[in-house]
C-alpha positions in Angstrom: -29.6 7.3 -30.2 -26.4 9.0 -31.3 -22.9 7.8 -30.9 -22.3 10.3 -28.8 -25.2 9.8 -26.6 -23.9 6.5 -26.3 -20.9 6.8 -25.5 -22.2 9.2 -22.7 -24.4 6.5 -21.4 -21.4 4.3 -21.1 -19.4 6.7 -19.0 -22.6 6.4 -16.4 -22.6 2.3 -16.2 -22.1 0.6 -13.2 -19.7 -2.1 -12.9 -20.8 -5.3 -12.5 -18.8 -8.3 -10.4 -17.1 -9.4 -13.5 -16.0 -6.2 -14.1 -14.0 -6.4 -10.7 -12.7 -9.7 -11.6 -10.7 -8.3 -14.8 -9.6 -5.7 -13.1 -8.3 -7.8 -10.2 -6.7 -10.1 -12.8 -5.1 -7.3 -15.0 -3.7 -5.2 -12.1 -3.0 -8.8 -9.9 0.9 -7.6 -9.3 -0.1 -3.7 -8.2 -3.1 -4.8 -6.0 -1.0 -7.5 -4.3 1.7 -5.4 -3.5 -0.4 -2.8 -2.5 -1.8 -5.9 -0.2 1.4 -6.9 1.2 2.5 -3.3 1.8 -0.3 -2.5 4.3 -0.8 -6.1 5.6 3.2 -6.8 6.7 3.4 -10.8 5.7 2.5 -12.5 2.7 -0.1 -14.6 4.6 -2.5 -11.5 5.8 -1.8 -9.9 2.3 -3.5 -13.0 0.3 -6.8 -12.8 2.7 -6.8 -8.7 2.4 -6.9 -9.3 -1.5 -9.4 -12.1 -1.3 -11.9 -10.0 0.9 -11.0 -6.8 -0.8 -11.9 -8.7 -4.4 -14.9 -10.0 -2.7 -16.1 -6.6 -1.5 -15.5 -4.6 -4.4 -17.4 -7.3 -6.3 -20.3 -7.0 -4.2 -20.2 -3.5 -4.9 -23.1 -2.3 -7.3 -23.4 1.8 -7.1 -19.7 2.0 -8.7 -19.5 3.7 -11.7 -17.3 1.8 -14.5 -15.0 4.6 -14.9 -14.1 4.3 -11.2 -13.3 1.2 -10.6 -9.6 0.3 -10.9 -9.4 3.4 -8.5 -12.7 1.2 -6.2 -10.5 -1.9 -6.1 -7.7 -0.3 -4.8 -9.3 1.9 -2.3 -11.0 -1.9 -1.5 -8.2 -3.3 -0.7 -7.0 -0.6 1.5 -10.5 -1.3 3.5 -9.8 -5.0 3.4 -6.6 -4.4 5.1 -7.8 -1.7 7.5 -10.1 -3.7 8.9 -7.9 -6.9 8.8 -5.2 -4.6 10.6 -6.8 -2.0 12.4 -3.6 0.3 12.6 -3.5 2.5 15.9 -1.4 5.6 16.7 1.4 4.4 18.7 1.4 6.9 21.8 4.6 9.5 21.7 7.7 7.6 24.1 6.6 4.0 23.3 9.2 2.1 21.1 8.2 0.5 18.2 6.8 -2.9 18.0 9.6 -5.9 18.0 8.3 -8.3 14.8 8.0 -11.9 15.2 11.0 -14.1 13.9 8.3 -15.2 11.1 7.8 -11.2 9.9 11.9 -10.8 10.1 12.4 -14.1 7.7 9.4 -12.5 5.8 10.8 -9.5 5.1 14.8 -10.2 4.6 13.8 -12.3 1.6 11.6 -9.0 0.1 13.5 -6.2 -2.2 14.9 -4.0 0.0 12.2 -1.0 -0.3 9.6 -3.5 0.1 11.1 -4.8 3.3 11.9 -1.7 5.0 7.9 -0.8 4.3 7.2 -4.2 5.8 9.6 -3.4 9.0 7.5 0.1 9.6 5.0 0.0 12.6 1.6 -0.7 11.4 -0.1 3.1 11.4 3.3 4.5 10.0 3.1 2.2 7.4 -0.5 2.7 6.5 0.2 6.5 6.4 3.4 6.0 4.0 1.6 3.9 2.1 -2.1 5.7 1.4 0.0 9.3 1.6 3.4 8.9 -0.5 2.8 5.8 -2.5 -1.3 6.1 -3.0 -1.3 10.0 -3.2 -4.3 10.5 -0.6 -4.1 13.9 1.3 -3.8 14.3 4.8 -7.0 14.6 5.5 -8.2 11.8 3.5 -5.7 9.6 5.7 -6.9 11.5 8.7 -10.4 10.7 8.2 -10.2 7.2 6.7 -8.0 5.6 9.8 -9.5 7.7 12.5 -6.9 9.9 13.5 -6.0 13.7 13.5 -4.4 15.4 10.6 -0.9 15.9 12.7 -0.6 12.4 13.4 -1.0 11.5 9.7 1.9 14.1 9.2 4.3 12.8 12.3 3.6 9.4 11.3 4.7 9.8 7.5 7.7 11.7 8.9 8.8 9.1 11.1 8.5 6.4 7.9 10.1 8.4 6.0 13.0 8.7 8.3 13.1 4.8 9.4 12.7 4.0 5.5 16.0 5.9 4.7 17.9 4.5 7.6 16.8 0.9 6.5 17.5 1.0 3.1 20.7 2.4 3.2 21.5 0.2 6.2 20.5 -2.9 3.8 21.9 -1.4 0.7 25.6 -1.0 2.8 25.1 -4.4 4.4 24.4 -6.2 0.6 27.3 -4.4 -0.3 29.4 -5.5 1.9 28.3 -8.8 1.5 29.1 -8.8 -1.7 32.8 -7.4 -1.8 31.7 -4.8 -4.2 32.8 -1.7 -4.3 31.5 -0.4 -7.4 28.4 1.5 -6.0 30.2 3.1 -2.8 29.1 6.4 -2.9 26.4 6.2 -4.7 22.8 7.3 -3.6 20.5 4.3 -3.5 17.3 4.5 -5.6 14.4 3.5 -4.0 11.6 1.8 -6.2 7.8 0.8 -5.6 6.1 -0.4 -8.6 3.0 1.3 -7.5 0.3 3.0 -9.8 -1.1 5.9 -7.9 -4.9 6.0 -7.7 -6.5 7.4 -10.7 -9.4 9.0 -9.2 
């Protein structure tokens, strides 16, 4: 066989459980964030990674090449079906958060906490559609919803999200007594790889 034929063979291999394992230990930051993005606490985002490493590692029609890009659409399973995030109808306000989920998310960086303060569908949206890069319609058809509400519901995160994190940014600053960064237009930050496939 030639080197090239080999090679050629490799790019058709299929991962195998420890396969999934690296890649869940190399990528442990991105794919718990990720996690704690579209669960909302800490405590929901540790059992979507544990079921979403579990169910990509059962997995044994995905190509090597694919993976990384598997594991993270597993974990967006894992917490879909952990979640089940609903349209919320038009008119009904959003849902108040437990004193646990406010605790939760005032000790998070501010970008991660105003994701973490979203109502569950908008957040699932923002996150597959802005941070993830999936198109409307692969929102649409992956949480079982029309492509218009995929579009209102990023809308309305993004507008919350920019409310929140200037409210928190102005807040800290006054907090602080600083005055160096009035003015200034906050840069928001999340340490997210887009999907690769």
């Amino acid at each position: 066989m030639r080197v090239t034929d080999a090679t050629h063979a490799n790019e058709f291999e299929y991962a195998t459980a420890r396969d999934f394992c690296r890649i869940f230990d190399q990528d442990l930051n991105s794919l718990y964030l990720l996690s704690l993005l579209l669960a909302g606490d800490h405590a929901k985002a540790e059992q979507c990674f544990v079921g979403a490493l579990e169910n990509a590692s059962s997995r044994r029609t995905v190509f090597k090449e694919w993976a990384r890009s598997w594991a993270r659409r597993s974990v967006i399973q894992s917490a879909q079906r952990m979640i089940s995030p609903r349209v919320h109808p038009v008119g009904r306000a959003l849902m108040a958060h437990s004193d646990d989920a406010r605790k939760s998310s005032a000790r998070e960086r501010v970008e991660i906490a105003a994701v973490l303060g979203l109502e569950s569908f908008d957040r699932f949206v923002f996150v597959m559609s802005v941070l993830e890069g999936y198109s409307d319609h692969e929102c649409a058809i992956l949480l079982g919803a029309a492509r218009r509400e995929v579009i209102e519901a990023r809308a309305r995160a993004l507008k919350q999200l920019g409310r929140e994190v200037e409210s928190r940014l102005s807040r800290h600053r006054v907090d602080a007594g600083s005055s160096e960064f009035a003015g200034e237009t906050p840069i928001v930050e999340f340490p997210l790889v887009a999907r690769s496939a």
